[in-house]
C-alpha positions as CSV (number, residue, x, y, z in Angstrom):
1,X,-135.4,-108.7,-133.0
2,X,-137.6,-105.8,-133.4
3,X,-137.2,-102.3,-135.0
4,X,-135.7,-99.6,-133.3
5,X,-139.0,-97.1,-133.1
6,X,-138.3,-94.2,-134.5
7,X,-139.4,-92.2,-132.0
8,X,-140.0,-92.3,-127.8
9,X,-139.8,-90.4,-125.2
10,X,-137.2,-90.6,-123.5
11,X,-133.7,-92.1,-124.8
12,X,-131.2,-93.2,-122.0
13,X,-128.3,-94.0,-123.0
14,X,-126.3,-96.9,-121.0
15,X,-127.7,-99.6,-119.4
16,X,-125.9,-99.6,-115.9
17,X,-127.1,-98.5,-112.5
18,X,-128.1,-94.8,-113.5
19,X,-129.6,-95.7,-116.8
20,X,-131.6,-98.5,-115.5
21,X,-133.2,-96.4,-112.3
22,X,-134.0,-93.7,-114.5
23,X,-135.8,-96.1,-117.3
24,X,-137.6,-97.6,-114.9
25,X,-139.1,-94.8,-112.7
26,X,-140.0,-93.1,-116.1
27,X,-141.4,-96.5,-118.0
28,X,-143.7,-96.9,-114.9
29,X,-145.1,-93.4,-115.1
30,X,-146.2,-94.3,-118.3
31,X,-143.7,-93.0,-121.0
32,X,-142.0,-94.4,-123.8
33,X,-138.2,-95.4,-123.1
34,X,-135.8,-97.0,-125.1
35,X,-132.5,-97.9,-123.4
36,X,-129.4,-98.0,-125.6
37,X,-126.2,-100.0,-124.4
38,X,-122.9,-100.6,-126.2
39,X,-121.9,-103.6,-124.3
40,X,-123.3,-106.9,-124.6
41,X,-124.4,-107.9,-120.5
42,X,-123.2,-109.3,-118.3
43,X,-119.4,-107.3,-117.8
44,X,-117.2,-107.2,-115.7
45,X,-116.7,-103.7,-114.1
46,X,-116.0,-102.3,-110.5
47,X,-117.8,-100.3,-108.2
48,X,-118.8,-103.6,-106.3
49,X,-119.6,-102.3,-102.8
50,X,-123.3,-100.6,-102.8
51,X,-124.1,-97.8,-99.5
52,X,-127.5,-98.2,-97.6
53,X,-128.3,-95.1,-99.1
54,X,-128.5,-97.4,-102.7
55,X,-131.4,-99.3,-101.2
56,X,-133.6,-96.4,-100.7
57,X,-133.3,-95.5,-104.4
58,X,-133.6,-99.1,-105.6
59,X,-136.6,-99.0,-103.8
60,X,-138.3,-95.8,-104.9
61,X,-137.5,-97.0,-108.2
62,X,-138.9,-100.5,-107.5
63,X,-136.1,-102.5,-108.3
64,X,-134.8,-103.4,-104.9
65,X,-137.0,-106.7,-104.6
66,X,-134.7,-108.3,-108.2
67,X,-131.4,-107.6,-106.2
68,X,-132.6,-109.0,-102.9
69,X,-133.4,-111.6,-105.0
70,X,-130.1,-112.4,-105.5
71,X,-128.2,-113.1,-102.6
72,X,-125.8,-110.9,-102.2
73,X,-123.3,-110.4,-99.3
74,X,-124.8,-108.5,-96.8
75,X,-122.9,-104.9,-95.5
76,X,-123.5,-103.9,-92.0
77,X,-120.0,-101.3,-91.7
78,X,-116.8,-100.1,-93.3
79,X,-113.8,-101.3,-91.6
80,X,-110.6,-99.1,-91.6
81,X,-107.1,-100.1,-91.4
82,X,-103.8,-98.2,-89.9
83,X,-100.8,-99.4,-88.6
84,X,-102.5,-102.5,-87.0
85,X,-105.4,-99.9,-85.6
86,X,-108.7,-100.6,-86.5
87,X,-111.4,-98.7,-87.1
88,X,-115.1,-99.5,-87.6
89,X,-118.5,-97.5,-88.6
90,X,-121.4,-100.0,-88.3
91,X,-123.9,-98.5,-90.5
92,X,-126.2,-99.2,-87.5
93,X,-124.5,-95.9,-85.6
94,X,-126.4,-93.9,-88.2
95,X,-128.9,-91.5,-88.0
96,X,-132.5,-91.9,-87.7
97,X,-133.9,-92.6,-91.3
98,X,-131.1,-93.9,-92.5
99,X,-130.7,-97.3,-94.1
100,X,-128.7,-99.4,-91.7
101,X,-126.9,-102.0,-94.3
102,X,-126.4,-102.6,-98.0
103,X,-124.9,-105.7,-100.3
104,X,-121.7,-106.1,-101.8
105,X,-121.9,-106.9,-105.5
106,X,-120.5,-108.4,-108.2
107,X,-121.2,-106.0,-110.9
108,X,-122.0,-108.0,-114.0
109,X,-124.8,-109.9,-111.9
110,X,-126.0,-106.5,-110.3
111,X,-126.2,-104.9,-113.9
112,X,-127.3,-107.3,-115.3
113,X,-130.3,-107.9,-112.4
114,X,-131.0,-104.1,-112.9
115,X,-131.6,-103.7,-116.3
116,X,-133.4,-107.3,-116.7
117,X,-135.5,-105.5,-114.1
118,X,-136.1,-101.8,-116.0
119,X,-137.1,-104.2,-119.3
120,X,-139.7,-105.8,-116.8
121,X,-140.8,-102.1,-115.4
122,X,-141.9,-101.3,-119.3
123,X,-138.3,-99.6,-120.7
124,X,-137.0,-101.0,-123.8
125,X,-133.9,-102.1,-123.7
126,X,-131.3,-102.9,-126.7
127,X,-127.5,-104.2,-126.1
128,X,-124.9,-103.8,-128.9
129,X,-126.6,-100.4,-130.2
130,X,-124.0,-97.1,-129.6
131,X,-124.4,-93.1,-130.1
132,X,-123.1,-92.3,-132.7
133,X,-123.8,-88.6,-132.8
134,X,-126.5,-86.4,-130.8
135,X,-128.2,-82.9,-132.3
136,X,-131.0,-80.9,-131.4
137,X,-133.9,-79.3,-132.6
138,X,-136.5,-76.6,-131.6
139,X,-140.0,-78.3,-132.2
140,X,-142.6,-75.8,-131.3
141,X,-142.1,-75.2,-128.0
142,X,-140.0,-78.2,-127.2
143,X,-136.8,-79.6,-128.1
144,X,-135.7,-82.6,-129.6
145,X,-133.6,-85.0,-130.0
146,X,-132.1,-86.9,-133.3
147,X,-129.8,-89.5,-131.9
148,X,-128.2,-91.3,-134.7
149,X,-127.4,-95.1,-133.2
150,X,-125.0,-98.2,-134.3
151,X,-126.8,-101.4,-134.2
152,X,-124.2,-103.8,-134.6
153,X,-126.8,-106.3,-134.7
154,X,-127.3,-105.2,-137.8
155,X,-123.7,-103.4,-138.8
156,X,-126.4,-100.5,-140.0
157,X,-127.1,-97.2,-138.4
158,X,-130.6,-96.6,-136.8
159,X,-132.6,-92.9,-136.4
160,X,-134.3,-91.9,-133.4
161,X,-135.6,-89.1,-132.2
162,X,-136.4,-88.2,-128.1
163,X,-138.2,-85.5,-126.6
164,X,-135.5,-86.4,-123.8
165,X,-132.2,-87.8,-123.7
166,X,-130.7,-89.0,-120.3
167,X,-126.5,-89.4,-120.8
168,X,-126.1,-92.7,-118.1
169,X,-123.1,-93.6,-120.3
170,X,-120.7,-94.0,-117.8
171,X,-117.1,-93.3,-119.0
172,X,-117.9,-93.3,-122.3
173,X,-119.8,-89.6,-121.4
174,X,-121.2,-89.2,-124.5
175,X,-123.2,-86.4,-124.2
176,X,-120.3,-84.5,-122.4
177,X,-118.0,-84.8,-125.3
178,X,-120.7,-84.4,-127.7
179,X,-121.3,-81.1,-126.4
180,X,-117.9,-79.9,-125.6
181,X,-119.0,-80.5,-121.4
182,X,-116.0,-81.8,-120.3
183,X,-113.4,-80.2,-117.6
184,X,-110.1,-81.5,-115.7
185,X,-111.3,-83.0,-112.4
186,X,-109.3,-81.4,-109.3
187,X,-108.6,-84.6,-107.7
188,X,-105.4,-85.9,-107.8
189,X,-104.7,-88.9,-110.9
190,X,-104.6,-92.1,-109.2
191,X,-103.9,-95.4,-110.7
192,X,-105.7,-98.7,-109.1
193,X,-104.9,-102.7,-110.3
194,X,-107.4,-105.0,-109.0
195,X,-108.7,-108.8,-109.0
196,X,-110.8,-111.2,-107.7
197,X,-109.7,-113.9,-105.6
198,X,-110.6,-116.9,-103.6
199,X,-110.3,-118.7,-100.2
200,X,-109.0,-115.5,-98.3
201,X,-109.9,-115.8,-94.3
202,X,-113.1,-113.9,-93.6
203,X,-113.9,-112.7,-89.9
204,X,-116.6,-115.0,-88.5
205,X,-118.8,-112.4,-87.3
206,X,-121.4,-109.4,-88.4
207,X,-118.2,-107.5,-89.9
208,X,-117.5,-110.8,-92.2
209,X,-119.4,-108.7,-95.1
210,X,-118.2,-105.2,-94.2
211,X,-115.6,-103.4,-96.9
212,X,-112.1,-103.9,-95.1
213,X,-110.2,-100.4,-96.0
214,X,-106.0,-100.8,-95.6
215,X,-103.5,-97.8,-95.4
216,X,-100.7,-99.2,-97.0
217,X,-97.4,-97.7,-95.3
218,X,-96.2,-96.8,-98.8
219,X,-99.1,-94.4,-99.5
220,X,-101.6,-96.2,-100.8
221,X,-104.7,-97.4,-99.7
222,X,-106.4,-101.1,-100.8
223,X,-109.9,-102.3,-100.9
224,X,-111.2,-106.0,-99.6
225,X,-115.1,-106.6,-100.7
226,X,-116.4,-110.1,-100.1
227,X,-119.1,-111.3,-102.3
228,X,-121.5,-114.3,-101.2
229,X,-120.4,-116.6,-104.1
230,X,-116.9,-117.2,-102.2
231,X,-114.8,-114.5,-104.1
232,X,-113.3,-111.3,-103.1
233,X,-112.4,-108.1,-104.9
234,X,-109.2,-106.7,-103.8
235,X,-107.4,-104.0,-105.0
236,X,-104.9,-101.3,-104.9
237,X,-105.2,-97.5,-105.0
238,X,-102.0,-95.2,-105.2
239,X,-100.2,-92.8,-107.2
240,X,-98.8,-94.1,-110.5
241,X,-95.0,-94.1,-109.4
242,X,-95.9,-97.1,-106.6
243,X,-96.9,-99.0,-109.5
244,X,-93.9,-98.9,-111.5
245,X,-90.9,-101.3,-111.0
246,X,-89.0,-104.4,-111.6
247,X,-91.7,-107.7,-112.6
248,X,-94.9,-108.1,-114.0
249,X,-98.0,-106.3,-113.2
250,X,-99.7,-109.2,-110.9
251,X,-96.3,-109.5,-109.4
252,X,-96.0,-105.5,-108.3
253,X,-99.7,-105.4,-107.2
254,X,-98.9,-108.5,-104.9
255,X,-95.5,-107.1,-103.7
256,X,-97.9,-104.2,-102.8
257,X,-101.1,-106.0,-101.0
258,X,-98.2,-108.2,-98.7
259,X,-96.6,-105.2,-97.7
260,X,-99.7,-104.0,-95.8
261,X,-99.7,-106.5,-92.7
262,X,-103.5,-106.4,-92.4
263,X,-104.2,-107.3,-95.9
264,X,-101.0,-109.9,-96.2
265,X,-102.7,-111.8,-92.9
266,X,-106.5,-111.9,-94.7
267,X,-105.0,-113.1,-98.0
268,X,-101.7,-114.6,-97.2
269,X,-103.7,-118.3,-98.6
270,X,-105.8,-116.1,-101.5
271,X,-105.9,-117.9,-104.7
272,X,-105.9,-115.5,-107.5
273,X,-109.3,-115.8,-109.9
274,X,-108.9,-112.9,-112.8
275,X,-106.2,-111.5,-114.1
276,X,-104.7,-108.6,-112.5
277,X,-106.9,-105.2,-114.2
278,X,-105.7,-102.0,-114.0
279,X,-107.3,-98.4,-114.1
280,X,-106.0,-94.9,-114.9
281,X,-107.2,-91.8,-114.6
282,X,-110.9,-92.0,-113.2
283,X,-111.3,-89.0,-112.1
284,X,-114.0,-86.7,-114.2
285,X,-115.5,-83.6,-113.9
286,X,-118.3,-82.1,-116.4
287,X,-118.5,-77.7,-116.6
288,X,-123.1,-78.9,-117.0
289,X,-125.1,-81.7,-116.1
290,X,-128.2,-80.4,-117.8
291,X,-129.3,-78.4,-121.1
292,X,-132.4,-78.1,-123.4
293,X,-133.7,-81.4,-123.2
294,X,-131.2,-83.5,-122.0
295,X,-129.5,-84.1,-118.4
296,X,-126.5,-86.4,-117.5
297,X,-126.3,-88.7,-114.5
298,X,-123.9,-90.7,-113.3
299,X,-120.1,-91.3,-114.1
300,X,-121.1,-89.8,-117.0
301,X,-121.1,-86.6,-115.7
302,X,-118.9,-86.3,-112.4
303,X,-116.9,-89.1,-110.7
304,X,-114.8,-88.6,-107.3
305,X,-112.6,-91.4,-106.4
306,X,-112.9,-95.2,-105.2
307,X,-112.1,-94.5,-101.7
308,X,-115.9,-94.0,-100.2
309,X,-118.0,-96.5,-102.5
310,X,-119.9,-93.7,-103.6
311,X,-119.8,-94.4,-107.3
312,X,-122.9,-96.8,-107.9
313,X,-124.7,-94.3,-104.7
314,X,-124.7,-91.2,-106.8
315,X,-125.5,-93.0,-110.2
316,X,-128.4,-94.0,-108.8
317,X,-129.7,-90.4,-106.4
318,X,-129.1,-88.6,-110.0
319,X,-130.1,-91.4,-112.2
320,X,-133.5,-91.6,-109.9
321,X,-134.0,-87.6,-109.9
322,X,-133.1,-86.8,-113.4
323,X,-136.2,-89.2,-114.1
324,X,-138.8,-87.4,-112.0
325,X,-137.5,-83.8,-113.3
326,X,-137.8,-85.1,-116.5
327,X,-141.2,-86.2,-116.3
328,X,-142.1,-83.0,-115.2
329,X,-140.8,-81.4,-117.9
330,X,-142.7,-83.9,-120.4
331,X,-145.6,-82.9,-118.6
332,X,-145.2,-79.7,-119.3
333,X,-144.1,-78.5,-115.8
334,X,-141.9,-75.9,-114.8
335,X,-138.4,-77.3,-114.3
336,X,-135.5,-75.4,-113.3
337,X,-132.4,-78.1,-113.7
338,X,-130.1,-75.6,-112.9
339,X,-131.6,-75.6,-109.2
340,X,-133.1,-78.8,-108.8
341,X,-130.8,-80.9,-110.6
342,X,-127.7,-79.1,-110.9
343,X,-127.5,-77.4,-107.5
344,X,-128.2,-80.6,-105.8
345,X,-126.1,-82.9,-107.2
346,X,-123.1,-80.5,-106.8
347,X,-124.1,-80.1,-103.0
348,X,-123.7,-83.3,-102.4
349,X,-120.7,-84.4,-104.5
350,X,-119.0,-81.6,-102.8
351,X,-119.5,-83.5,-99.5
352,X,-118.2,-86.4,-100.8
353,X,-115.3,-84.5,-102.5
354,X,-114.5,-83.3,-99.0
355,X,-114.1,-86.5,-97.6
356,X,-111.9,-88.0,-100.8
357,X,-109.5,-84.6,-100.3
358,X,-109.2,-85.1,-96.7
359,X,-108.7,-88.8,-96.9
360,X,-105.8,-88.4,-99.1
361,X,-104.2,-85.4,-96.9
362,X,-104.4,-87.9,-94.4
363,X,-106.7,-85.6,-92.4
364,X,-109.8,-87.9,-92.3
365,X,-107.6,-91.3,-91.4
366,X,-106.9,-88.5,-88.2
367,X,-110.3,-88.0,-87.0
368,X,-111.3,-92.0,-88.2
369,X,-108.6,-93.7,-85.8
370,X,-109.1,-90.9,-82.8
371,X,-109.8,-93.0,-79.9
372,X,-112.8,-90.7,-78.3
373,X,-114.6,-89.6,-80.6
374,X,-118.2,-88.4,-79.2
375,X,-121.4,-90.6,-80.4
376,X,-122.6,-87.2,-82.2
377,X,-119.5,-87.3,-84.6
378,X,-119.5,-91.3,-85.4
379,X,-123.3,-90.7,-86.2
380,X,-122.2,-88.1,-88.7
381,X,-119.6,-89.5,-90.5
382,X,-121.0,-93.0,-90.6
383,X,-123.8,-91.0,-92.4
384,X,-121.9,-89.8,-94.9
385,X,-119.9,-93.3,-95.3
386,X,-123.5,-94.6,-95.9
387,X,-124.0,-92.4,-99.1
388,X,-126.9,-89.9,-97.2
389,X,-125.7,-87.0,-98.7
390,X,-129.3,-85.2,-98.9
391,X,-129.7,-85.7,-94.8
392,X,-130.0,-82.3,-93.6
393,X,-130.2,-83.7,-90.4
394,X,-126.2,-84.0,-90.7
395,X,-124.2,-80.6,-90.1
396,X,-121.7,-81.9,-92.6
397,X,-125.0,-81.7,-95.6
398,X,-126.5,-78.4,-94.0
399,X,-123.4,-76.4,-93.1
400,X,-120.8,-76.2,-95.5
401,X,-118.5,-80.0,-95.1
402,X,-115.5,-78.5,-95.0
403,X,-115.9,-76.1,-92.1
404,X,-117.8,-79.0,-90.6
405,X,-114.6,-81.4,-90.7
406,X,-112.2,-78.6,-89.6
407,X,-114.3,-78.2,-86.5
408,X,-114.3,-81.9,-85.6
409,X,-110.7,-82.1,-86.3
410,X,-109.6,-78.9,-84.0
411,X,-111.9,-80.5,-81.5
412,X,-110.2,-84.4,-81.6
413,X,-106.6,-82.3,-81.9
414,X,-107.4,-80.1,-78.7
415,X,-108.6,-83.4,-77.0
416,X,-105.3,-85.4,-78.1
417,X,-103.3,-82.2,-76.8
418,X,-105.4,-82.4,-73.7
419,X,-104.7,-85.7,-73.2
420,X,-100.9,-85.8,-73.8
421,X,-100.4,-83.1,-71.3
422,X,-102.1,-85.3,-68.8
423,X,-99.7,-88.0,-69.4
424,X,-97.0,-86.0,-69.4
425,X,-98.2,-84.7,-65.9
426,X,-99.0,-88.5,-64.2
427,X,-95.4,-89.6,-66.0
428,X,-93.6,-86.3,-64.4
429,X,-95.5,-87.5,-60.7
430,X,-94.2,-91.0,-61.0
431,X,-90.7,-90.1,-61.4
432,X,-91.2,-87.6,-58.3
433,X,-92.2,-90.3,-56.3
């Protein structure tokens, strides 16, 4: 294996879908990157179902040819489940620009497909090498990095110093805690337990690769994402206390999934093909994204909730634009993070945290399962549901989301009100007559 250079340009830390956008848009633009990742690849982790709005940064970053490559299940919707209702937004119902399907994923392929593909756009890329600590330095003008790694390769620690580091650590957030960056998140703790099983009965049609979305009468909520090899990730999202009870793990989590109808009919002949994982405590929130010479991205820096997919989405949106701001700053450019980075990224988190608020309030199930909802609003949301979060062309990105989603839901209320008077009024005439 070769050296670690002692110096580069830019150092991104982690190896998953925001570290490997970000290596590769800078490696093609010419500067020196050295990936570091802490994992040996391929792993297993979730965050398996991608939003159209992934492919347009694959793309700009030129990795979306590897992962069409692969095969993957194609996505043309979300489907939502309540009490036997269904709900679907076909990403097709978009609006005009936006992408009109994505893939669902296993993620150690995906990974793995992505950063074999940032080593192949120029980045150098080293598995089994952690941070162990981070410090800066005035140079001149400039700032740098000393990043002192673990190659356990090697069992020896490794120098290297960056005129740029790029945090894509995920939930190890290693710049966050380095620097003191971290904050409690305002969303609710959640727990989810998940697998991946096989022979569960797929629809026959367009939706047969769609995310299938189940309200569990108990109060939680469960995921279905199909992948083209035959399996399916399935899993459970809901407050700690559901979880707890008599049995094992596997056999509360399948107690849970056979209590929601939908789910018990798709799975009812599932066979189950890992052992039942379970998650804690996701949710993350970081007081800076940015600083003198550095930036975080990903799930390093904020993460929402499950619900909406939009994990892997916004990875990759600040993965891709921390890269081009920070090769304006290499070249010397103006760059003000705190408005270009920053103040974007917390725009559109904030739409998404909208939607992961409301969903849990039950507010968003509401407008979702409303039976006449005008074309305007499904182009909207299904927007939103397809990660395009920098639209301006949406009300719910250029007006403030919240406002926007309290005026579609006094509309669909007046409308419901509307309509049960005129029942009310034809019942009350047939009785008369």
């Amino acid at each position: 294996m070769l050296p670690f250079p002692e110096s580069v340009d830019v150092l991104v830390v982690g190896a998953g879908p925001a570290g490997a956008v970000a290596a590769s848009i800078l490696a093609r633009k010419g500067f020196q990157v050295l990936v570091v990742e802490r994992l040996a690849f391929p792993r297993h982790v979730i965050g398996e179902s991608l939003l159209p709005r992934c492919l347009d940064l694959l793309g700009e970053a030129g990795l979306l040819g590897a992962v069409e490559r692969r095969g993957y299940e194609v996505k043309h919707g979300a489907t939502f489940v309540r009490a036997g209702k269904t709900q679907r937004f076909a990403f097709r119902d978009n609006l005009p620009g936006d992408a009109a399907y994505a893939y669902q994923v296993p993620r150690d392929d995906f990974d793995q497909t992505l950063a074999t593909a940032a080593f192949a756009s120029g980045a150098d890329v080293r598995f089994g090498a952690g941070v162990r600590s981070v410090t800066t330095r005035e140079e001149g003008s400039a700032t740098m990095a000393d990043v002192v790694l673990f190659d356990e390769h090697t069992e020896r620690e490794v120098n290297v110093s960056a005129r740029f580091v790029l945090d894509a650590s995920g939930p190890a957030r290693v710049l966050a805690k380095a620097f003191g960056l971290e904050e409690p998140s305002d969303i609710l703790a959640r727990t989810a337990m998940y697998t991946h099983v096989e022979g569960d009965r797929r629809p026959s049609d367009d939706t047969a690769g769609d995310i299938f979305i189940t309200i569990h009468p108990a109060g939680a909520w469960l995921w279905i994402i199909p992948f083209s090899n035959g399996r399916t990730s399935v899993g459970v999202v809901a407050e700690p206390h559901l979880f707890e009870g008599r049995g094992s793990p596997a056999e509360r989590f399948w107690e849970l999934v056979r209590g929601e109808p939908a789910a018990a009919e798709r799975l009812g002949r599932a066979r189950q093909a890992l052992p039942i994982q379970v998650l804690r405590g996701w949710s993350t929130r970081t007081r800076r994204l940015s600083g003198k010479g550095y930036a975080i991205a990903g799930n390093a820096g904020d993460f929402l909730d499950p619900v909406f997919s939009s994990g892997v989405m916004f990875a990759l949106e600040s993965g891709s634009l921390a890269a081009h701001l920070a090769a304006r700053e290499l070249a010397s450019e103006p760059v003000d993070w705190e408005v270009e980075y920053e103040g974007v990224l917390k725009q559109a988190v904030d739409v998404f945290r909208v939607f992961v608020k409301a969903w849990y309030t039950g507010e968003l199930p509401d407008l979702f399962f409303f039976d006449k909802k005008p074309m305007t609003a499904i182009r909207h949301i299904t927007s939103i549901l397809g990660g395009n979060v920098r639209n301006r062309n949406n009300p719910f990105v250029s007006n403030d989301a919240r406002g926007e989603l309290d005026r579609m839901l006094a509309a669909v209320r007046h409308e419901e009100a509307r309509a049960a008077k005129g029942r009310t009024r034809e019942h009350e005439t047939t009785k008369a007559t």
